[in-house]
C-alpha angles and dihedrals in degrees: 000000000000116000126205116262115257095248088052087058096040080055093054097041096053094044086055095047081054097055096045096046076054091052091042094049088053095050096061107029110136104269094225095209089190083064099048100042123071113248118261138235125262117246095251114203130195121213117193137170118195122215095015093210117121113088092206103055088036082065092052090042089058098045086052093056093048094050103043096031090232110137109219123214115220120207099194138197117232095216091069084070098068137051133259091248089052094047096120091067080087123071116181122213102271094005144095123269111265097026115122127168097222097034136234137289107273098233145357093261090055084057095052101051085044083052087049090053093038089056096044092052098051085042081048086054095249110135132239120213140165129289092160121246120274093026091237118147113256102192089128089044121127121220090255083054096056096045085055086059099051095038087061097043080055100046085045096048096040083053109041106115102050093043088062087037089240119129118252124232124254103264095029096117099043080049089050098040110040115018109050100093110149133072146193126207118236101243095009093268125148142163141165090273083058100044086042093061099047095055089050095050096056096255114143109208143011119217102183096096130107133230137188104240124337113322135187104252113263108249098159088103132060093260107049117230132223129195130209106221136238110228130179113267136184129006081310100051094219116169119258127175115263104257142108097238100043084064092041086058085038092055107036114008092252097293116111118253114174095167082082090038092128095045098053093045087056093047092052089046089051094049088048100043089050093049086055108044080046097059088032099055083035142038100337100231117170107267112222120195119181131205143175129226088254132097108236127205091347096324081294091142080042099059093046088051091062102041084051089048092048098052106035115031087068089051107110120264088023120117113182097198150150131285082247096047089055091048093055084052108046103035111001092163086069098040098049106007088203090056 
């Protein structure tokens, strides 16, 4: 029997060595998951005030924005734009001239700072969209009700700064005519005649609808549709709508209470901080929390809007943005049809 030459086994020995250190290296190559697993969404939150009135509390919402990064979207009321002396440049739909559920500015100087925070917010990047005029429900409101509506927030907000003999800022008519898209209903309260006329005004979404739970926007129409959500609440856990008033009628009936200011802050935070973790360690929806330009039960919805803004909107893979901005991300063919 004939036996391989040392230097052919060698050879050999060597070739296999190769192979298995091969083996062994792929073995244990480190398995880089990032890689492997599709990327996934950003939470996505939308932070919104109804009614935009209050100077004071335009001044915190701005801070707030400045020192969390969130940007905020405002659905304002027009009536908050002209004095109390000029009220009966609004008619509402089947009233009077000069009548307005939530009132008029007291005076021409209150406009004008509300002007000045309206302008700074847009000029922040915060948007600025439609809650009517008067704040009255327009549930039994035609379609020629509603654009009547709309065709006077316009006309009040185009002309805002004359009509309080101010000067308007460079930009202030493209911004009026042009960048206010979104609306919310007053109450809450919608119908076919409403989305209609929406549709029919230019507008591209509504945002007065509920959910429950957090739910992608329905894009699926030609105005795009967004939900408040219901979200557990309290040692119950009961859902609630997502919105500073409907906890403020949950915890004390709708009357203030600041004795039990603390508690209801932490239940809101709680509520909020739960919704969140839910949708964040899930299936990412955008989380939608609504608030009004009043401080409820002591601030006390106020306060635990800004400790969740602060500690969440700088989390990673978190975006705190405007109505519009998610909009641009999750359908942007709708949004700009030459995007």
């Amino acid at each position: 029997m004939k036996f391989p030459k040392r230097s052919a086994v060698r050879a050999k020995a060597k070739l296999l060595a190769g192979g298995l250190t091969g083996a062994i290296s792929l073995l244990f190559t480190p398995f880089d998951a990032a890689a492997a697993e599709p990327a996934r969404p950003e939470q996505l939150i939308l932070i919104s005030f109804d009614g935009a009135h209050d100077n004071r509390l335009w001044e915190r919402s701005l801070k707030t924005g400045e020192e969390t990064g969130a940007r905020f979207t405002y659905f304002l009321s027009c009536t908050f734009l002209i004095s109390r002396d000029a009220r009966k440049a609004y008619k509402a739909p089947g009233r009077s001239a000069g009548r307005s559920n939530v009132g008029f500015a007291p005076d021409r100087a209150d406009v004008v700072e509300r002007l000045g925070h309206i302008w700074a917010a847009r000029q922040a990047g915060h948007e600025i969209g439609s809650h009517g005029c008067g704040h009255f429900d327009g549930k039994d409101w035609s379609k020629d009700d509603w654009i009547a509506e709309f065709d006077q927030f316009d006309r009040i907000v185009s002309n805002a700064w004359s009509a309080n003999e101010a000067d308007q800022p460079a930009g202030w008519s493209d911004f009026a005519g042009s960048e206010i898209k979104g609306f919310r209903a007053p109450y809450l309260s919608t119908g076919t005649a409403l989305h209609s006329a929406l549709a029919a005004h230019g507008l591209s979404y509504d945002a007065s609808t509920v959910s429950n739970g957090p739910v992608v926007p329905d894009f699926t129409q030609r105005l795009a549709r967004f939900a408040l959500p219901m979200v557990p609440e309290g040692p119950k856990g009961r859902p609630i709508i997502a919105m500073d008033y409907n906890l403020f009628v949950r915890h004390s009936g709708g009357e203030d209470d600041p004795s039990k200011s603390g508690e209801y802050e932490l239940r809101a935070l709680e509520a909020f901080r739960a919704a969140f973790q839910a949708e964040y360690s899930g299936k990412r929806r955008p989380l939608q929390l609504g608030f009004h330009f009043v401080e409820m039960n002591g601030g006390a919805y106020w306060r635990a809007l800004e400790r969740f803004a602060l500690e969440t909107c700088g989390r990673p893979e978190v975006a705190c943005i405007t109505y519009q901005e998610a909009m641009r991300r999750l359908n942007p063919q709708q949004f700009d049809p030459d995007s």
